[in-house]
N, C-alpha and C positions, 0 to 999 in steps of 0.2 A: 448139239449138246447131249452126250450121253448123264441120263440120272438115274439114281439107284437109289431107292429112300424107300423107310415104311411108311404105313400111313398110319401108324401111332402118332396118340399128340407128341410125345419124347421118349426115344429110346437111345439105348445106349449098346456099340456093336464091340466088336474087337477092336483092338489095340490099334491104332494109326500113327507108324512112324516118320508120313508129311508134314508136310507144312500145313497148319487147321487155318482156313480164315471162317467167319464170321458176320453174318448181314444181317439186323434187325429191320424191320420194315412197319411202322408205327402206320396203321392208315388210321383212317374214320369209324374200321368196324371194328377190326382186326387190332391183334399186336403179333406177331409171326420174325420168330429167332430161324435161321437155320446155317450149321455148321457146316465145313464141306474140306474137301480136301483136294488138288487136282489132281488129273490122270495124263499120261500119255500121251493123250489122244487129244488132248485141249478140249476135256469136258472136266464135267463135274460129279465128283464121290460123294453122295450126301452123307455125314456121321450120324448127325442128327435134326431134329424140328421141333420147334417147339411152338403151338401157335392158340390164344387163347381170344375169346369173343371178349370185347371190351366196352364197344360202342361208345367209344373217345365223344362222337361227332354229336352224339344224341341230344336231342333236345335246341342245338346250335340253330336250324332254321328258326327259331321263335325269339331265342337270346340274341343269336350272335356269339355266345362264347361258348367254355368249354363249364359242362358244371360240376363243381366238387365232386359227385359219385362216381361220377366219370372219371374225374380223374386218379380218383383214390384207387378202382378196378384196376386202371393202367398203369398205374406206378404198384401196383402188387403183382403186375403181370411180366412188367420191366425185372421188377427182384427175382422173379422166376428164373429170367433171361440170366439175370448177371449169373445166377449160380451155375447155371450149364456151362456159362461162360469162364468161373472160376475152375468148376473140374476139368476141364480140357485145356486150362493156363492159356486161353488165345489172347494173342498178340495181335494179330491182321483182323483189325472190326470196322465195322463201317455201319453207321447208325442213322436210317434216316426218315427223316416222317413228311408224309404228304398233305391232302385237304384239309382237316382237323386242323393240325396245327397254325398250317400256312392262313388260313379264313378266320379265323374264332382271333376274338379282340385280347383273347388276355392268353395264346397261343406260347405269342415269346415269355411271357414268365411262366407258364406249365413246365418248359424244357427245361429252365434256369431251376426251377425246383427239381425235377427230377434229375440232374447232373448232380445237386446237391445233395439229394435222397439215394443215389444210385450208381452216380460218377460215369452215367452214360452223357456222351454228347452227341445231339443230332442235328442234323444239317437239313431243314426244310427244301427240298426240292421243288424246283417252279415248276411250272405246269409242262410245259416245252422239254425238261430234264427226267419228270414223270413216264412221259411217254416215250422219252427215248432211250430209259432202260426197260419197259414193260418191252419194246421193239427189241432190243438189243438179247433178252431173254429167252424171246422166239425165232432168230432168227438164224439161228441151224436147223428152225424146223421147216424152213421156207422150202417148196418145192420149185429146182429149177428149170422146170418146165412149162410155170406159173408164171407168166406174165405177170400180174399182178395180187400182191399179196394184201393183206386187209387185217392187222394185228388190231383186237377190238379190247379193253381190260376196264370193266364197268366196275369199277370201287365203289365204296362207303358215301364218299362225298364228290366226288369228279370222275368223267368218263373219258377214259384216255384212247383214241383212235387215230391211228397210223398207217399208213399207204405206204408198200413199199413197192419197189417196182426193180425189174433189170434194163440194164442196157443194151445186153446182150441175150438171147437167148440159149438157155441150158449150159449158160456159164458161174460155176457157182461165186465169184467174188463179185460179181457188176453188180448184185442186189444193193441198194441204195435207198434210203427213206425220202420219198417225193414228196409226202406231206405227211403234216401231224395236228390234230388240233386235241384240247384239252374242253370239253363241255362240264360247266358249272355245276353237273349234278351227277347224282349216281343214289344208290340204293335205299339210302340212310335218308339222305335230303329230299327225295322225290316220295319216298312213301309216307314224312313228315308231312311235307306240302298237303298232299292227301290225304288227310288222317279221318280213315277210315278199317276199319276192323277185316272187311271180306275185300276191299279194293278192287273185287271183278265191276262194282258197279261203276267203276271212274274208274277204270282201265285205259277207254277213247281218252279221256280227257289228260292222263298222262302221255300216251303217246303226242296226243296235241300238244302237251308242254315240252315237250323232248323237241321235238318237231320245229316249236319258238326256237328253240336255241340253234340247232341244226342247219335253218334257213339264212340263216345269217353268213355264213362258211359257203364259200365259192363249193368248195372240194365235196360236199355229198351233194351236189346239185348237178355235176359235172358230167359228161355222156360220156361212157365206156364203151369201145367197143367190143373190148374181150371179158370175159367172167372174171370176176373176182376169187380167190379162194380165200376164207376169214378163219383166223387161227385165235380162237377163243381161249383167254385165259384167266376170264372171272368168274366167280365162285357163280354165276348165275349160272355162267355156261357149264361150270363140271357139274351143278348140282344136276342140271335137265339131263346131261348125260347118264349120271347115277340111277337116275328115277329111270327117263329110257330104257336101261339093264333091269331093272328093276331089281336092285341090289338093296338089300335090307340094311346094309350100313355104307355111307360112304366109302369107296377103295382109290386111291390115287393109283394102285396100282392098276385099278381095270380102267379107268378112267382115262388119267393121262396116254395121249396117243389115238382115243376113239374118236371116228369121224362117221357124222349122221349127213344126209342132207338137208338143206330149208325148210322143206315141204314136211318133214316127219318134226322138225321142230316146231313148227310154227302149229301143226296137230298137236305135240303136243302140252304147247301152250293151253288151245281149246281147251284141253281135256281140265290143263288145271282152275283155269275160269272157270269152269260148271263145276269142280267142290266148295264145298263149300271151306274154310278157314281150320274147323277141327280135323274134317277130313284130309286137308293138305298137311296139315301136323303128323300127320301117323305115318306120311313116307320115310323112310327112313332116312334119306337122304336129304332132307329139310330139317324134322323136328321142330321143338317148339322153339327153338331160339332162333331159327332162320325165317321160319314162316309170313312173318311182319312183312318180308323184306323181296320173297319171289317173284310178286307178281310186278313189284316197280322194277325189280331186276330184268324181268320180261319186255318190260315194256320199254324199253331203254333198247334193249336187243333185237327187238321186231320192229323197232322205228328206224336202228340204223338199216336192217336188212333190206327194210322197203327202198332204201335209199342208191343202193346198190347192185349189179347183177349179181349177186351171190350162191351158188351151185350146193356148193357144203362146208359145212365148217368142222375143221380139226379142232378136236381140246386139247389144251394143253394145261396142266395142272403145275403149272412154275408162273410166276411174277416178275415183279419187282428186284427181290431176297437175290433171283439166280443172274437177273441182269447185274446188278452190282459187284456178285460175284465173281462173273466172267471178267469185267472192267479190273478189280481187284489180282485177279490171277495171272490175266495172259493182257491186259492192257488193251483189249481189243476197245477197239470205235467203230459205228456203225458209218458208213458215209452217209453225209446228207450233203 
Protein backbone atom coordinates (compact mmCIF):
# COMPACT_ATOMS: atom_id res chain seq x y z
CA UNK A 1 0.00 0.00 0.00
CA UNK A 2 1.53 3.05 -1.19
CA UNK A 3 0.71 6.38 1.26
CA UNK A 4 1.22 9.81 1.05
CA UNK A 5 -0.29 12.02 4.08
CA UNK A 6 0.97 14.86 6.29
CA UNK A 7 1.34 14.54 9.61
CA UNK A 8 -0.86 17.64 10.27
CA UNK A 9 -4.02 16.89 12.43
CA UNK A 10 -6.05 18.37 9.01
CA UNK A 11 -4.84 19.67 5.86
CA UNK A 12 -6.22 20.52 2.86
CA UNK A 13 -4.04 19.66 -0.69
CA UNK A 14 -5.10 20.41 -4.30
CA UNK A 15 -7.83 19.75 -6.05
CA UNK A 16 -8.82 15.87 -6.58
CA UNK A 17 -10.67 14.97 -9.50
CA UNK A 18 -11.21 10.86 -8.08
CA UNK A 19 -13.38 9.38 -6.57
CA UNK A 20 -12.84 10.54 -2.45
CA UNK A 21 -13.96 7.71 -0.01
CA UNK A 22 -13.79 8.26 3.64
CA UNK A 23 -13.11 5.93 6.88
CA UNK A 24 -13.88 7.10 10.51
CA UNK A 25 -12.44 4.85 13.08
CA UNK A 26 -14.10 5.83 16.58
CA UNK A 27 -11.64 3.55 19.08
CA UNK A 28 -11.41 3.85 22.97
CA UNK A 29 -8.65 6.78 22.85
CA UNK A 30 -8.86 8.08 19.64
CA UNK A 31 -11.64 9.54 17.02
CA UNK A 32 -9.32 9.57 13.63
CA UNK A 33 -11.37 10.73 10.13
CA UNK A 34 -9.13 10.07 7.04
CA UNK A 35 -9.99 10.88 3.39
CA UNK A 36 -8.15 9.13 0.50
CA UNK A 37 -8.50 8.63 -2.93
CA UNK A 38 -7.15 5.52 -5.14
CA UNK A 39 -4.20 5.33 -7.37
CA UNK A 40 -3.13 3.00 -10.07
CA UNK A 41 -1.19 1.08 -8.33
CA UNK A 42 -4.02 -0.26 -5.89
CA UNK A 43 -2.79 1.87 -3.10
CA UNK A 44 -3.80 4.81 -1.33
CA UNK A 45 -3.66 8.94 -1.99
CA UNK A 46 -4.23 10.22 1.43
CA UNK A 47 -6.25 13.96 0.88
CA UNK A 48 -6.66 14.35 4.27
CA UNK A 49 -6.72 13.24 8.40
CA UNK A 50 -8.21 14.40 10.84
CA UNK A 51 -7.47 12.70 14.27
CA UNK A 52 -8.44 14.07 17.89
CA UNK A 53 -7.64 12.47 21.64
CA UNK A 54 -11.11 11.86 23.14
CA UNK A 55 -10.79 9.12 25.56
CA UNK A 56 -14.42 7.69 24.66
CA UNK A 57 -13.31 4.52 27.06
CA UNK A 58 -12.07 6.55 30.13
CA UNK A 59 -13.32 5.89 33.36
CA UNK A 60 -15.37 2.41 31.70
CA UNK A 61 -13.15 -0.05 33.77
CA UNK A 62 -14.71 1.22 37.00
CA UNK A 63 -18.49 2.02 35.50
CA UNK A 64 -18.82 -0.18 32.71
CA UNK A 65 -20.12 2.57 30.59
CA UNK A 66 -19.43 5.43 28.57
CA UNK A 67 -19.61 8.87 30.81
CA UNK A 68 -21.31 12.02 29.56
CA UNK A 69 -17.59 14.00 29.16
CA UNK A 70 -16.70 11.60 27.17
CA UNK A 71 -19.02 11.47 25.31
CA UNK A 72 -19.76 15.18 24.71
CA UNK A 73 -15.44 15.34 23.62
CA UNK A 74 -16.57 12.63 20.94
CA UNK A 75 -19.46 13.89 19.45
CA UNK A 76 -17.71 17.51 19.22
CA UNK A 77 -14.90 15.46 17.47
CA UNK A 78 -17.42 13.51 15.15
CA UNK A 79 -18.87 17.30 14.13
CA UNK A 80 -15.28 18.05 13.22
CA UNK A 81 -15.31 14.95 11.03
CA UNK A 82 -18.62 15.58 9.39
CA UNK A 83 -17.52 19.05 8.25
CA UNK A 84 -14.21 17.70 6.41
CA UNK A 85 -16.79 15.43 5.28
CA UNK A 86 -19.18 18.18 3.96
CA UNK A 87 -16.33 20.20 2.07
CA UNK A 88 -15.07 17.26 -0.05
CA UNK A 89 -19.24 16.21 -0.58
CA UNK A 90 -17.98 12.39 0.09
CA UNK A 91 -20.24 9.86 -0.88
CA UNK A 92 -18.10 6.52 -0.19
CA UNK A 93 -18.01 6.55 4.10
CA UNK A 94 -17.60 3.96 6.12
CA UNK A 95 -18.04 4.57 9.99
CA UNK A 96 -16.92 2.29 12.47
CA UNK A 97 -16.22 2.00 16.10
CA UNK A 98 -14.37 -0.71 18.22
CA UNK A 99 -14.04 -1.45 22.22
CA UNK A 100 -15.71 1.53 23.68
CA UNK A 101 -18.52 1.24 22.06
CA UNK A 102 -18.80 -2.61 21.60
CA UNK A 103 -18.01 -3.22 26.00
CA UNK A 104 -19.69 -0.11 27.68
CA UNK A 105 -23.43 -0.79 28.73
CA UNK A 106 -25.02 2.19 27.33
CA UNK A 107 -22.57 1.92 24.04
CA UNK A 108 -25.71 1.26 21.57
CA UNK A 109 -27.57 4.35 22.68
CA UNK A 110 -24.07 6.77 22.48
CA UNK A 111 -24.26 5.70 18.57
CA UNK A 112 -28.13 6.24 18.23
CA UNK A 113 -27.46 9.83 19.77
CA UNK A 114 -24.74 10.71 17.76
CA UNK A 115 -26.61 9.51 14.23
CA UNK A 116 -29.10 11.88 15.74
CA UNK A 117 -26.60 14.62 16.60
CA UNK A 118 -24.46 14.16 13.54
CA UNK A 119 -26.14 11.62 10.95
CA UNK A 120 -23.09 9.52 11.16
CA UNK A 121 -23.89 5.73 11.40
CA UNK A 122 -21.46 3.15 12.85
CA UNK A 123 -21.07 -0.32 12.72
CA UNK A 124 -19.31 -1.79 15.91
CA UNK A 125 -16.90 -4.23 14.66
CA UNK A 126 -16.37 -7.58 16.63
CA UNK A 127 -13.15 -8.37 17.85
CA UNK A 128 -12.31 -11.10 15.03
CA UNK A 129 -13.39 -8.25 12.29
CA UNK A 130 -11.04 -5.59 14.35
CA UNK A 131 -8.20 -7.61 13.66
CA UNK A 132 -8.83 -8.48 10.48
CA UNK A 133 -8.76 -5.01 9.08
CA UNK A 134 -5.83 -3.81 11.44
CA UNK A 135 -4.09 -7.27 9.11
CA UNK A 136 -5.68 -6.22 5.98
CA UNK A 137 -3.90 -2.62 6.39
CA UNK A 138 -0.54 -4.07 6.74
CA UNK A 139 -0.54 -6.37 4.69
CA UNK A 140 1.42 -4.92 1.50
CA UNK A 141 3.81 -4.32 3.93
CA UNK A 142 4.54 -8.01 4.66
CA UNK A 143 7.80 -9.17 3.65
CA UNK A 144 7.89 -12.12 1.19
CA UNK A 145 10.62 -13.76 2.39
CA UNK A 146 9.15 -13.81 5.84
CA UNK A 147 7.82 -16.72 6.71
CA UNK A 148 6.04 -15.63 9.28
CA UNK A 149 4.50 -12.22 9.97
CA UNK A 150 3.13 -10.97 13.39
CA UNK A 151 0.65 -7.74 12.80
CA UNK A 152 0.39 -6.55 16.61
CA UNK A 153 -2.15 -3.08 17.02
CA UNK A 154 -2.57 -2.35 20.89
CA UNK A 155 -5.56 0.12 21.08
CA UNK A 156 -7.51 2.17 23.79
CA UNK A 157 -9.52 -0.76 24.97
CA UNK A 158 -8.34 -4.30 23.04
CA UNK A 159 -5.16 -5.66 21.73
CA UNK A 160 -5.61 -6.98 18.36
CA UNK A 161 -2.75 -9.72 17.25
CA UNK A 162 -2.54 -11.56 14.16
CA UNK A 163 -0.15 -14.30 12.61
CA UNK A 164 -0.06 -14.33 9.21
CA UNK A 165 1.98 -16.78 7.36
CA UNK A 166 2.71 -18.06 3.54
CA UNK A 167 2.23 -21.03 1.82
CA UNK A 168 4.64 -20.72 -0.38
CA UNK A 169 7.80 -19.19 0.02
CA UNK A 170 8.68 -15.54 -1.74
CA UNK A 171 5.47 -15.78 -3.31
CA UNK A 172 3.63 -12.60 -2.83
CA UNK A 173 -0.33 -13.82 -2.93
CA UNK A 174 -0.13 -17.26 -0.59
CA UNK A 175 0.22 -14.80 2.69
CA UNK A 176 -2.89 -15.89 4.59
CA UNK A 177 -3.97 -15.01 8.25
CA UNK A 178 -3.26 -18.39 10.29
CA UNK A 179 -4.47 -16.91 13.50
CA UNK A 180 -5.87 -13.80 15.21
CA UNK A 181 -6.93 -13.44 18.64
CA UNK A 182 -8.47 -10.11 20.12
CA UNK A 183 -7.03 -9.55 24.05
CA UNK A 184 -9.47 -7.79 26.45
CA UNK A 185 -7.30 -4.83 27.08
CA UNK A 186 -5.17 -2.27 25.82
CA UNK A 187 -3.83 1.15 26.90
CA UNK A 188 -6.80 2.93 28.47
CA UNK A 189 -7.95 -0.20 30.41
CA UNK A 190 -4.70 -1.66 31.73
CA UNK A 191 -3.28 1.84 32.92
CA UNK A 192 -6.99 2.27 34.77
CA UNK A 193 -6.60 -1.20 36.35
CA UNK A 194 -3.31 0.24 37.63
CA UNK A 195 -4.11 3.48 38.65
CA UNK A 196 -0.99 4.77 39.54
CA UNK A 197 0.58 8.25 38.52
CA UNK A 198 4.53 6.88 37.66
CA UNK A 199 3.34 3.15 36.76
CA UNK A 200 7.20 2.01 36.57
CA UNK A 201 6.48 0.63 40.07
CA UNK A 202 3.67 -2.04 38.67
CA UNK A 203 5.00 -2.33 35.54
CA UNK A 204 5.82 -6.46 36.50
CA UNK A 205 2.58 -6.62 37.61
CA UNK A 206 0.93 -5.40 34.27
CA UNK A 207 2.90 -7.49 32.28
CA UNK A 208 1.63 -10.28 34.70
CA UNK A 209 -1.84 -9.11 33.86
CA UNK A 210 -1.29 -9.20 30.21
CA UNK A 211 0.29 -12.39 30.54
CA UNK A 212 -3.37 -13.84 32.50
CA UNK A 213 -4.95 -13.16 29.30
CA UNK A 214 -2.31 -14.44 26.94
CA UNK A 215 -2.00 -17.88 28.52
CA UNK A 216 -5.20 -18.88 27.89
CA UNK A 217 -4.66 -18.76 23.68
CA UNK A 218 -2.96 -21.87 22.34
CA UNK A 219 -1.29 -19.50 19.58
CA UNK A 220 1.39 -17.34 21.85
CA UNK A 221 2.36 -20.54 23.71
CA UNK A 222 3.02 -22.22 20.40
CA UNK A 223 6.93 -23.26 19.41
CA UNK A 224 8.21 -21.52 16.27
CA UNK A 225 10.69 -22.64 14.48
CA UNK A 226 11.48 -19.68 12.21
CA UNK A 227 11.64 -15.78 13.67
CA UNK A 228 8.85 -13.87 13.60
CA UNK A 229 9.04 -10.28 11.93
CA UNK A 230 6.15 -7.92 13.90
CA UNK A 231 4.78 -5.06 12.05
CA UNK A 232 3.68 -2.53 14.78
CA UNK A 233 0.94 -0.31 14.10
CA UNK A 234 -0.08 1.26 17.49
CA UNK A 235 0.45 4.48 18.59
CA UNK A 236 2.77 2.81 21.49
CA UNK A 237 4.91 1.44 18.71
CA UNK A 238 5.16 4.79 16.49
CA UNK A 239 5.44 6.82 19.77
CA UNK A 240 8.87 4.55 20.88
CA UNK A 241 10.00 4.97 17.38
CA UNK A 242 9.65 8.90 17.42
CA UNK A 243 11.43 9.17 20.89
CA UNK A 244 14.18 6.49 19.42
CA UNK A 245 14.85 9.46 16.40
CA UNK A 246 14.65 11.56 18.97
CA UNK A 247 12.35 13.75 17.06
CA UNK A 248 11.06 16.78 18.97
CA UNK A 249 7.55 16.58 17.44
CA UNK A 250 5.95 13.41 16.27
CA UNK A 251 6.48 12.98 12.11
CA UNK A 252 4.57 9.99 10.47
CA UNK A 253 6.46 10.88 7.92
CA UNK A 254 9.96 9.72 9.48
CA UNK A 255 8.19 7.26 11.34
CA UNK A 256 6.12 5.20 9.24
CA UNK A 257 8.33 2.54 7.58
CA UNK A 258 11.14 2.71 10.43
CA UNK A 259 12.49 -0.57 11.68
CA UNK A 260 14.38 -0.94 15.06
CA UNK A 261 15.27 -4.35 16.50
CA UNK A 262 13.86 -5.96 20.07
CA UNK A 263 16.86 -5.61 21.89
CA UNK A 264 17.10 -1.47 21.16
CA UNK A 265 13.28 -1.50 22.16
CA UNK A 266 13.15 -3.30 24.96
CA UNK A 267 16.56 -0.66 26.09
CA UNK A 268 14.45 1.55 25.40
CA UNK A 269 11.71 0.74 27.50
CA UNK A 270 14.42 0.73 30.50
CA UNK A 271 15.41 3.94 29.72
CA UNK A 272 11.63 5.08 30.11
CA UNK A 273 11.12 3.22 33.55
CA UNK A 274 13.83 5.09 35.34
CA UNK A 275 12.01 8.87 34.55
CA UNK A 276 10.35 9.74 36.22
CA UNK A 277 6.25 10.79 34.85
CA UNK A 278 7.29 14.73 34.30
CA UNK A 279 10.24 13.92 32.69
CA UNK A 280 8.48 11.36 30.15
CA UNK A 281 6.11 14.47 29.41
CA UNK A 282 8.75 16.59 28.03
CA UNK A 283 9.37 14.09 25.00
CA UNK A 284 8.03 15.29 22.47
CA UNK A 285 6.64 12.46 21.08
CA UNK A 286 4.50 11.62 24.16
CA UNK A 287 3.53 15.02 25.85
CA UNK A 288 1.29 15.41 28.51
CA UNK A 289 -1.86 13.84 26.95
CA UNK A 290 -0.13 10.49 26.05
CA UNK A 291 2.03 10.06 29.06
CA UNK A 292 -0.74 8.26 31.40
CA UNK A 293 -0.91 5.71 28.78
CA UNK A 294 3.14 4.67 27.68
CA UNK A 295 4.17 2.64 29.96
CA UNK A 296 0.74 0.15 29.94
CA UNK A 297 1.31 0.58 26.18
CA UNK A 298 4.80 -1.00 26.85
CA UNK A 299 3.89 -3.26 28.68
CA UNK A 300 1.45 -4.89 26.62
CA UNK A 301 4.30 -5.00 23.89
CA UNK A 302 7.15 -6.45 25.86
CA UNK A 303 4.71 -9.23 27.00
CA UNK A 304 3.64 -10.13 23.66
CA UNK A 305 7.58 -10.00 22.48
CA UNK A 306 8.58 -12.39 25.25
CA UNK A 307 6.03 -14.66 23.75
CA UNK A 308 7.56 -14.88 20.39
CA UNK A 309 11.03 -15.25 18.41
CA UNK A 310 10.84 -11.75 17.28
CA UNK A 311 14.18 -10.25 15.57
CA UNK A 312 12.69 -6.53 14.64
CA UNK A 313 9.68 -4.83 14.22
CA UNK A 314 8.56 -2.51 11.40
CA UNK A 315 6.21 0.61 12.29
CA UNK A 316 3.88 1.25 10.41
CA UNK A 317 1.81 4.34 11.16
CA UNK A 318 -1.73 3.19 9.33
CA UNK A 319 -4.58 1.22 11.07
CA UNK A 320 -7.88 0.46 11.12
CA UNK A 321 -9.03 3.87 8.77
CA UNK A 322 -6.53 2.23 5.77
CA UNK A 323 -7.75 -1.41 6.12
CA UNK A 324 -11.36 -0.31 5.66
CA UNK A 325 -10.26 1.65 3.08
CA UNK A 326 -8.50 -0.86 0.97
CA UNK A 327 -11.80 -3.24 1.40
CA UNK A 328 -13.74 -0.02 0.23
CA UNK A 329 -11.66 0.65 -2.95
CA UNK A 330 -10.43 -2.51 -4.50
CA UNK A 331 -12.75 -5.05 -2.50
CA UNK A 332 -9.78 -6.79 -1.48
CA UNK A 333 -10.05 -9.80 1.33
CA UNK A 334 -7.27 -11.11 3.17
CA UNK A 335 -7.50 -15.04 3.11
CA UNK A 336 -7.94 -16.76 6.15
Amino acid sequence: MNIDASHSPFYIPHHSDGVLYAAIDLGTNNCRLMIAEATPEQGIRVIGTFSRLVRLGEGMSETGALSERAMERTIEALQACVQRLVYYNIKQLRCIATAACREASNGESFLENVKVQTGLSFDVLTTDREAYYAALSCYPLANAKTAHTLVLDIGGGSTEVVGLGRQQPNIEHTLTMQAWHSLPIGVVSLSEHFDDAEHNRNYPAMMAYVQQFMSREPFFHAHWDEPFEMIGTSGTVTMLAGIYMNLPRYSKRRVDGFRFDTQKVRTLIQELRGMTRSERATLGCIGTQRVDLILSGCAILETVLDAFPINSIFVADRGLREGVLYEMMYGFALPH
